[in-house]
C-alpha positions in Angstrom: -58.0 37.2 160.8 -56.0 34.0 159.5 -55.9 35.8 156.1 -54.7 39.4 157.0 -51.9 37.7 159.3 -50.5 35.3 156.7 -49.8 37.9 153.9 -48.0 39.9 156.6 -45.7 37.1 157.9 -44.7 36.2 154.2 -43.9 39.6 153.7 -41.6 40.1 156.9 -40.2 36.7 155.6 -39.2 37.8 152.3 -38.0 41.1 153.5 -35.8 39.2 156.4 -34.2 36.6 153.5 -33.2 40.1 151.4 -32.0 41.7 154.3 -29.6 38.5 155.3 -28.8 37.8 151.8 -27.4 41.7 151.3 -25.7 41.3 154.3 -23.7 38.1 153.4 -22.5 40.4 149.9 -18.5 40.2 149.7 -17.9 43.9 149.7 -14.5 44.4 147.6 -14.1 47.7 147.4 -11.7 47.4 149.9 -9.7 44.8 147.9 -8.7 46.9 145.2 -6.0 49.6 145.3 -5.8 53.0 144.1 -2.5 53.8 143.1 -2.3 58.1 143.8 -0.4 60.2 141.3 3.0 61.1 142.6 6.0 64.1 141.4 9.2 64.1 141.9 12.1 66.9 140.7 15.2 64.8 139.8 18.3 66.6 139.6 20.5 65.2 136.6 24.3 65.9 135.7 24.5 67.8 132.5 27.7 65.9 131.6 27.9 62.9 130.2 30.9 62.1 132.1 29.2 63.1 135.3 27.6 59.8 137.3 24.1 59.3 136.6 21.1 60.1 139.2 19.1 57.1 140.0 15.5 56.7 140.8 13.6 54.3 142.8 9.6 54.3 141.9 9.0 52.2 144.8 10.6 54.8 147.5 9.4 57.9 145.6 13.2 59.2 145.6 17.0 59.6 144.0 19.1 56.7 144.7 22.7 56.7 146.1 25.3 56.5 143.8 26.7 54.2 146.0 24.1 51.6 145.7 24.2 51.4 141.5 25.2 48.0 141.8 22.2 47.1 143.4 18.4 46.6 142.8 17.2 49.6 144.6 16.7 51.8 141.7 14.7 51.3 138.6 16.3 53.6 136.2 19.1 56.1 135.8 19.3 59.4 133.5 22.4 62.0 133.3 21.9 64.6 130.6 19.5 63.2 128.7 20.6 59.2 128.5 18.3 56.6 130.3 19.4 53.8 132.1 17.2 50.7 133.5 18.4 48.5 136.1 19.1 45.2 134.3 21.2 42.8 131.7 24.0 45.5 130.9 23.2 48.1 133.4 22.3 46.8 136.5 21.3 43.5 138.7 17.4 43.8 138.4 14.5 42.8 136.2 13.7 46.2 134.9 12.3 47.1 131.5 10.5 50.0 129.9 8.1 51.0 126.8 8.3 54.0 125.7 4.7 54.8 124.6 2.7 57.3 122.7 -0.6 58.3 124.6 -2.2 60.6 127.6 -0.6 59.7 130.9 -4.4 59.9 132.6 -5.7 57.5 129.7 -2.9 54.9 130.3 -4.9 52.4 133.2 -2.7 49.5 132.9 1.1 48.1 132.2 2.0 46.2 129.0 2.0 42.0 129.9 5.2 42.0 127.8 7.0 43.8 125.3 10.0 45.5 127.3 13.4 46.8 126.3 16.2 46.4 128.3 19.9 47.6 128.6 21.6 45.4 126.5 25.0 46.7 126.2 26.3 49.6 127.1 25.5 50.9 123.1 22.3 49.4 123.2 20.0 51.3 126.0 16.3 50.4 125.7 15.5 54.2 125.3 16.9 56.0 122.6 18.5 58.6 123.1 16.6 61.7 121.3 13.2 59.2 121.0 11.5 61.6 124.2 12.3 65.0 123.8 12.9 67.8 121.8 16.6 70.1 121.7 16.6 73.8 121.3 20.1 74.6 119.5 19.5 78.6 120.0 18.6 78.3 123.4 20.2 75.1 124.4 17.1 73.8 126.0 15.3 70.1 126.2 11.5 70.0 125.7 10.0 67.0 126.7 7.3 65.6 123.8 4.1 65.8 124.7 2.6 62.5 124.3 5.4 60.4 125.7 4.9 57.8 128.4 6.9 55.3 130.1 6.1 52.2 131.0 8.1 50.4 133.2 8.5 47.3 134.8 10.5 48.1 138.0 13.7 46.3 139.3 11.7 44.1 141.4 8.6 43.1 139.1 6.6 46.1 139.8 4.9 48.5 137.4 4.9 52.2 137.2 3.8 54.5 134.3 6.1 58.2 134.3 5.6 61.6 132.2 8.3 64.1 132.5 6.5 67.7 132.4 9.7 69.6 132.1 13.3 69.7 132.0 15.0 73.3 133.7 18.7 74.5 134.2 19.6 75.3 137.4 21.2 79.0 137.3 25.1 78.4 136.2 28.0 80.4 135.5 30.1 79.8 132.1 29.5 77.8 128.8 27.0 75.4 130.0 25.0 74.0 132.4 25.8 72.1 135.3 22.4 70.4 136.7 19.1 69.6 134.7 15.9 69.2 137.0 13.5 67.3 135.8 10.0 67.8 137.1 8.5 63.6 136.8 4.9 62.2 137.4 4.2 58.9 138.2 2.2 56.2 139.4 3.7 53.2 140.6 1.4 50.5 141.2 2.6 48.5 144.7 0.9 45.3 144.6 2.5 43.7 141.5 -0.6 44.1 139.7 -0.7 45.2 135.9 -3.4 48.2 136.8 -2.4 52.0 137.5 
């Protein structure tokens, strides 16, 4: 009987320690983020002397034009010129790479590597790097292919495609308002990963 009985207790024993030691497993699923895949229709001046529209990644909206002086937006566009809030343009710590790739395929933000506003003729995108211009139809394309990376006015990341850029119905020579249709991620914890 002793023999049947100890190969019993040994098992429940061994079973028990796997059982706790399972148990005491840090789970950290919970620690990590997803960041969810956002889109946004940003109307845009079609005039360069118009004021610019500004975006805030972080609130998922435009920006008063009234608050351009501050860090609450992460980059600007009118027509088809890019702003980013820092050095020449604006009080934060933004910065962007423009980047050739598949939005999807693009998991993390640069460490370094950023352009900024430097002077007013010296934008850290390039005006006519992103997209293509229709002379017969008078029409932006965006190129497929283009990401950008940026680092936001306060030391965030986020990671934008812009599907498409539309008129809105006008009257006359030209254009008045472009929307453009944006996706994004931004990632909210400071973290490098999308």
């Amino acid at each position: 009987m002793k023999t049947k009985f100890i190969p019993l207790l040994m098992i429940f024993t061994a079973a028990s320690g796997l059982l706790f030691f399972s148990s005491c497993k840090k789970d950290n699923s919970s620690a990590v983020k997803t960041t969810n895949v956002d889109t946004a229709v940003l109307a845009v001046n079609f005039s360069s002397n118009s004021p610019f529209a500004f975006f805030s990644f972080k609130n998922k909206t435009v920006v008063n034009n009234s608050d351009s002086a501050t860090g609450k937006w992460d980059f600007g566009l009118r027509l088809t010129t890019f702003l980013v809030n820092s050095n020449a343009s604006g009080p934060g710590n933004a910065g962007v790479i423009l980047q050739n790739g598949i939005f999807d395929n693009i998991t993390s933000a640069p460490a370094s590597g950023y352009a900024y506003d430097t002077a007013a003729g010296h934008l850290a995108i390039t005006d006519g790097t992103w997209y293509s211009y229709n002379m017969n139809t008078h029409s932006f394309l965006p190129n497929p292919g283009k990401v950008f990376i940026f680092r936001t006015a306060d030391n965030h990341y986020a990671k934008m495609e812009i599907l498409e850029a539309v008129y809105e119905p006008f009257t006359g020579p030209v254009p008045k308002i472009i929307n453009y249709k944006l996706r994004f991620v931004y990632q909210p914890n400071g973290t490098l990963n999308f």
